[in-house]
N, C-alpha and C positions, 0 to 999 in steps of 0.2 A: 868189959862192955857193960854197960846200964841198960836198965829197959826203965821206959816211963809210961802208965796207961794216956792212953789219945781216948779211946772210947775201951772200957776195960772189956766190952763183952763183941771184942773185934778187932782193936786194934793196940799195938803196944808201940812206942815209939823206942826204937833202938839207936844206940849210938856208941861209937867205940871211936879211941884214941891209938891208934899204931903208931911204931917207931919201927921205917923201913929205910936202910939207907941212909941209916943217920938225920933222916926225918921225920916231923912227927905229920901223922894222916889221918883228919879226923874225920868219920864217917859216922850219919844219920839219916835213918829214914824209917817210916811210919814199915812195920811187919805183924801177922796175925799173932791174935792175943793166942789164940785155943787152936785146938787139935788142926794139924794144917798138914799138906802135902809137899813136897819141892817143886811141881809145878805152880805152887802160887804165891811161889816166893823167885818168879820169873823176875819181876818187877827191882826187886832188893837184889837180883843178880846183876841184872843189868845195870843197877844203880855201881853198885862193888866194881862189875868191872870198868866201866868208864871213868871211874876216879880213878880205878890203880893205873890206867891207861893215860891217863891224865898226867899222873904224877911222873910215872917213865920218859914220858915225851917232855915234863919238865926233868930232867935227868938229861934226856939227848941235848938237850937245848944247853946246860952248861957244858956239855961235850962241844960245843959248838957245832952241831950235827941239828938238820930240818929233815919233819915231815915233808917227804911226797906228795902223799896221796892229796887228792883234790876232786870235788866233785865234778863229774865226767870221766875220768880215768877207772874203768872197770876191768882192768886186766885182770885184776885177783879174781871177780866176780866170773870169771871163768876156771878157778881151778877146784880140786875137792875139796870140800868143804865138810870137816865133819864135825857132828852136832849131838848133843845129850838126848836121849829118845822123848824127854820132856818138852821140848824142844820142836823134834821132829811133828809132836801133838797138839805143841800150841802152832805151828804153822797150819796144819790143818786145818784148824780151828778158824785162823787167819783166811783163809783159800774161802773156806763156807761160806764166811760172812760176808763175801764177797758180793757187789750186785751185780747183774748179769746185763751187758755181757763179758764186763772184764775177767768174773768169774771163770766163765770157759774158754777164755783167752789164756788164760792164766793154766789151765789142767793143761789144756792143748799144748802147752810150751816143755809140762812136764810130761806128755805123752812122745812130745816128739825127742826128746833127750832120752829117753828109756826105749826110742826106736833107736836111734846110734849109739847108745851105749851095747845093744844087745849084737848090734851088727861089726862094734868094734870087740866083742868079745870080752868086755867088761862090765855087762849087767848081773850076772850070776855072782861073779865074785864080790861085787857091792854087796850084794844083798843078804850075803854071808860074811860079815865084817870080822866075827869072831878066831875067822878062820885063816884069816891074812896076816900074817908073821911077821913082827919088828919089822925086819928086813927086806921086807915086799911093801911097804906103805909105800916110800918112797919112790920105788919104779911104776906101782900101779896108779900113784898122782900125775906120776909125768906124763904115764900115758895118758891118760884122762885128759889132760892138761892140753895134749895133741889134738883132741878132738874138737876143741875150743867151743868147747857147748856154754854158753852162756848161762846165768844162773835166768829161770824164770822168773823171778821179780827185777829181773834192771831193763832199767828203760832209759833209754838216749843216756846210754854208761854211765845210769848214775842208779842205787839203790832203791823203790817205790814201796819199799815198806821199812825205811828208815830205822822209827822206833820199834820196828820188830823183829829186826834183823840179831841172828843168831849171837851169841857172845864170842864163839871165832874167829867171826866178820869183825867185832868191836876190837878183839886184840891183835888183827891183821895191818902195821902199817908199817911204813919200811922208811928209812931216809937217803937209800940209793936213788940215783934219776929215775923217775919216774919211766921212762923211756927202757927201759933193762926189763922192766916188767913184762913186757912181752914176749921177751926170749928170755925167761928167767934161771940162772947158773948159780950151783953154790957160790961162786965168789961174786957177781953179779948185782945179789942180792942182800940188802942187810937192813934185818928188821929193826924196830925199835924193842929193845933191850926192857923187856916185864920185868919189874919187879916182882910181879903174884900173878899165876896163873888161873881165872876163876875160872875159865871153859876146861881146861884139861880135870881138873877138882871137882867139879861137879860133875863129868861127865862117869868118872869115877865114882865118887857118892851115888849117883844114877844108879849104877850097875850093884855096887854092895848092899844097895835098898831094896833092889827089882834083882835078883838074880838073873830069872830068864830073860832080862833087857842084854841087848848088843850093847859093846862098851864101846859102841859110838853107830850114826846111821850117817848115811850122808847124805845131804843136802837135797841132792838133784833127785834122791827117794824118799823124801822125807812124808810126801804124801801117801806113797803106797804101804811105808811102813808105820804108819800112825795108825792106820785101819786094821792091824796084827795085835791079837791078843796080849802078846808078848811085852809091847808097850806097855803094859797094865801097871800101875803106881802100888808104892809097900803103902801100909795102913798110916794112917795120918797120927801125926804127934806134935806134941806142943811145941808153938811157934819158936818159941825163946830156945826149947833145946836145940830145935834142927840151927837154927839162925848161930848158934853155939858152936853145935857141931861143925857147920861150913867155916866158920871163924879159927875156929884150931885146926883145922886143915888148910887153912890159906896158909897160916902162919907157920904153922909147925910147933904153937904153943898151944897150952889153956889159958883158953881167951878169957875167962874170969868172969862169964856175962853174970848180971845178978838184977 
């Protein structure tokens, strides 16, 4: 990977050439020059994962396999949804800037989700994510999943914060009928095939930066849990290395930036 100054005392323009799949993927965009956090490198994640998303769905499509999903079908938009605590803070952030009154439209949807999850007996256990075992993600999604709580931002089944929607949301599409979605079955259901996981990778890096971060919040608590100290971000370091670091973790090489 290359870095190029855009403005040297802000920005560096980053660009990197992969070979995934017997293809080559070339990826660029503008990331901070100086000392920076992985919250502000939201932008360059989300950048990463819609191309590697991009590229897989060109993969399905020599399979002769098609995208489902389509605007209006918000089936998934009802299941758990789990997100980098980075994440969980810049939705907050999202929710604040809100004006009013979609603003308290918007809490009120996450209040009333945190009234039935606590009544289905599944709010305490979100809320302790660290503490749910390989082997329990699984049955505690479905249950969730039961409850068919809509995510707070969709509206007439379709996403209403688009560009700011989580990186799990972005590598969520499937090319089973659309219609399976609803009563979704392991056999049922069949995603499209990632190449590179950026939400699972980062929500990792998350945790090995922030120790006391959960190695993941979900979605439908992403408000209560941004307001927890625990959320609190590791000290900021040069853009080029972290942009580095996420680069050899995608791949599983040293990405070579310079």
């Amino acid at each position: 990977m290359a870095t190029h100054p855009e403005d040297p005392g802000e920005l560096l323009n980053a660009t990197a050439e992969l070979t995934i799949a017997g293809r080559k993927i070339r990826l660029e965009m503008p990331v901070p020059a100086g000392p920076t956090q992985l919250s502000r490198l939201l932008p360059f994640l989300r950048y990463l994962t819609d191309r590697f998303v991009d590229f897989s769905v060109e993969n399905a499509r020599t399979e002769g396999l098609a995208v489902s999903c389509k605007k209006g079908c918000g089936a998934c938009c009802r299941q758990l949804v789990p997100i980098s605590a980075i994440e969980a803070r810049r939705l907050g952030e999202v929710v604040n800037q809100m004006p009013e009154p979609r603003k308290s439209t918007i809490l009120a949807r996450f209040e009333e989700a945190r009234r039935r999850l606590q009544a289905a007996g599944l709010l305490e256990q979100l809320r302790e994510p660290n503490r749910i075992g390989d082997d329990e993600v699984d049955p505690i999604g479905l249950a969730y999943f039961q409850q068919a709580i809509a995510c707070p931002f969709l509206e007439d089944e379709s996403c209403s914060i688009y560009e700011e929607r989580p990186l799990t949301c972005r590598e969520y599409l499937v090319v089973s009928p659309a219609e399976n979605c609803v009563r979704p079955t392991v056999d049922s259901i069949k995603p499209v095939h990632l190449v590179v996981r950026v939400a699972k990778t980062i929500r990792a890096l998350n945790v090995e930066q922030t120790p006391s971060t959960p190695r993941w919040v979900a979605l439908i608590l992403a408000l209560e849990q941004a307001a927890k100290a625990c959320l609190d971000e590791a000290p900021p370091q040069p853009g080029p290395e972290l942009v580095r670091e996420i680069f050899s973790r995608l791949t599983g090489l040293n990405s070579g930036c310079g």
